[in-house]
N, C-alpha and C positions, 0 to 999 in steps of 0.2 A: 504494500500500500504506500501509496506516495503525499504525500501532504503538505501543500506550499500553498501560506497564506489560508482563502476560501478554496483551490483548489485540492480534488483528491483524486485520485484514479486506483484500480486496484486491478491486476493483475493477474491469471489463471487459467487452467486448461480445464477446457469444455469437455471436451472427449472423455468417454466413458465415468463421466460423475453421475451419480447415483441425483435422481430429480430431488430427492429430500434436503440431499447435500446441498444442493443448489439453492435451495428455497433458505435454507439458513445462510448461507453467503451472504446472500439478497439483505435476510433482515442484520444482519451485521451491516451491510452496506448502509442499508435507513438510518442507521446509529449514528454512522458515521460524516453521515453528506449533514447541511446544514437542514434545519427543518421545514423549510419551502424550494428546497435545493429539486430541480427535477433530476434522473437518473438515465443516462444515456449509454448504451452498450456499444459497442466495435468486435468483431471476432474477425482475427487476420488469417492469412493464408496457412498459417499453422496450428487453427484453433486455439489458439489464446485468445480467450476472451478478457475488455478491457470495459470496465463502469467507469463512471467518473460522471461531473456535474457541468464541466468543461469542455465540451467535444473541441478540438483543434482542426476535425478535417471531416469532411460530409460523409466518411464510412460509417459514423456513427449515426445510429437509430435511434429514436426517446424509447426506453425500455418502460418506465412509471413517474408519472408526475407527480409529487406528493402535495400539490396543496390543490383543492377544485374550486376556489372563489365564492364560495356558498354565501349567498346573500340569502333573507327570509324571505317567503313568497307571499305575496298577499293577497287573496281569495275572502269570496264571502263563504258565510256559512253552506247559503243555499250550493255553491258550487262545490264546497266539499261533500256536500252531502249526496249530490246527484252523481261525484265523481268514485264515492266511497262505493257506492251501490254498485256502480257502471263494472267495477275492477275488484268488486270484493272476492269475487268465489275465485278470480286467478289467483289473488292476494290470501286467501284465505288456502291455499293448497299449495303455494308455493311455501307458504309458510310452516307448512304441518311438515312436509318432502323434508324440510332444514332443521324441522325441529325448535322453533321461534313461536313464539305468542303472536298472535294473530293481530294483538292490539300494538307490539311494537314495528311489527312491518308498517305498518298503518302509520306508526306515528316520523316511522322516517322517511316515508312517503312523503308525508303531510310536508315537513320541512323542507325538504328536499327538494320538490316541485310541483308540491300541491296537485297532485295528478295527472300531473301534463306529462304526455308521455314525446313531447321532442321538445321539451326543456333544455334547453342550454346554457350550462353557464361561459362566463368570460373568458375561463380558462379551458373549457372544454369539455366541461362533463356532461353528458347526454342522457337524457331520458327520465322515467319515474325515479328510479335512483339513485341518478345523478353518479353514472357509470364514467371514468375515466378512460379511454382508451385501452394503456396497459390493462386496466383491470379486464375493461369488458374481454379484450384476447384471452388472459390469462383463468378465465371461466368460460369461454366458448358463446359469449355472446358476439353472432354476426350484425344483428343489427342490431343497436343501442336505442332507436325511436320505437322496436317493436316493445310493445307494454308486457309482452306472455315472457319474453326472453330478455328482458332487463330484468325484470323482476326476480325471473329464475337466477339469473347472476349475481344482481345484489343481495340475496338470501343468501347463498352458498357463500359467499364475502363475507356477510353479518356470522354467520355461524363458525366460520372461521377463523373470525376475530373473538367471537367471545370465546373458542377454543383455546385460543392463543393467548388468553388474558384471564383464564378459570373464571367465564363465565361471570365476571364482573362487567354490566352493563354500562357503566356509566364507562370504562376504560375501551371497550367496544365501541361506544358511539365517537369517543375524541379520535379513535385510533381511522373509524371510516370516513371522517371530516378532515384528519389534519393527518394522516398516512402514520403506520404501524412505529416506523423509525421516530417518531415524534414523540409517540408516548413512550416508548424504552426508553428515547433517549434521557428522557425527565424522570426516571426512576420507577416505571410503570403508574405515572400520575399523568392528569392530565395537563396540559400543556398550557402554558400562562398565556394564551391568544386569544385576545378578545372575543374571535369570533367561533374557536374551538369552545372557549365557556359557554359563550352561546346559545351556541345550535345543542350544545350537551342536555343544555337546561330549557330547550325547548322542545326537542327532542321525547325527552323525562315527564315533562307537561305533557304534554299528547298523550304517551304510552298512558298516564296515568290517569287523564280522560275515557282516553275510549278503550281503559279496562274495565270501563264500566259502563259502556255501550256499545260494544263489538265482541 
């Protein structure tokens, strides 16, 4: 690993590592870039592969953007409520498939994009769950504006973040707002950004609304 200044790059052969191996690299890599750092991959003619936040030359690919610009959405009732109904039974069985409560899909929906399923934010995030790129590939969602298959993505994501954090929701929610590397890096707490407290805490509002009306 190389480290000058805000620049980092890290170093490594591709070739026959094991995908889990890989997946830990990565969240090593999160710890290590700054926390709105995006993460950009290189693999040269010899299979080394190279991250870093710095691409130098257009071989490099954005591999995961860690921050997705989450502003609040603002809707009336009447439309979340036409929008909860219109998408509930995919939301309610994506949800069951991941093993999530039914009322926190919901409420990260809500935040999220209010239901609009080709919501985009500033930075790029697409859809009901406000899917980043990286992510959407790295779950097998092709199209990010499709409602059936965001959804299936960003569950599997939600589910594997609170995997990855024992099932502590509130560490799950900063970790799918402000990227996985953001919370390690702050000692598996969440992260002092205004807008990660935020969305945590409105997020938490929701879930804890419509666990008592979904």
């Amino acid at each position: 690993m190389k480290n000058s200044g805000n620049l980092i790059q890290i170093k490594f052969l591709r070739e026959n590592l094991p995908k889990i191996l890989f997946g830990l690299i990565l969240i090593s890599v999160f710890t290590s870039f700054q926390a709105k750092a995006d993460v950009y991959k290189y693999v040269d003619k010899n299979g080394h592969v190279y991250l870093t936040d710095r691409p130098d030359h257009k071989g490099y690919k954005l591999l995961v953007r860690t921050w997705k610009g989450w502003k609040e959405k603002k809707t009336t009732h009447v439309n979340l409520a036409k929008r909860q109904e219109k998408y509930g039974d995919i939301i309610k069985t994506a949800a069951a498939r991941n093993k999530l409560p039914n009322a926190l899909v919901h409420a990260v929906i809500t935040a999220e994009s209010a239901y609009n399923p080709k919501a985009i934010s500033k930075a790029g995030a697409v859809g009901m769950m406000q899917l980043m790129p990286a992510t959407a590939e790295r779950y097998g969602v092709k199209d990010s504006k499709d409602a059936e298959a965001n959804i299936a993505g960003g569950t599997k994501y939600l589910r594997d973040l609170l995997e990855m954090f024992d099932n502590d929701t509130r560490l799950a929610l900063a970790a799918y707002n402000a990227g996985e590397g953001a919370v390690m890096k702050y000692g598996n707490k969440i992260p002092p950004y205004k807008e990660t407290q935020h969305y945590v805490a409105k997020v938490l509002s929701y879930y804890k609304k419509y666990s008592k009306t979904l």
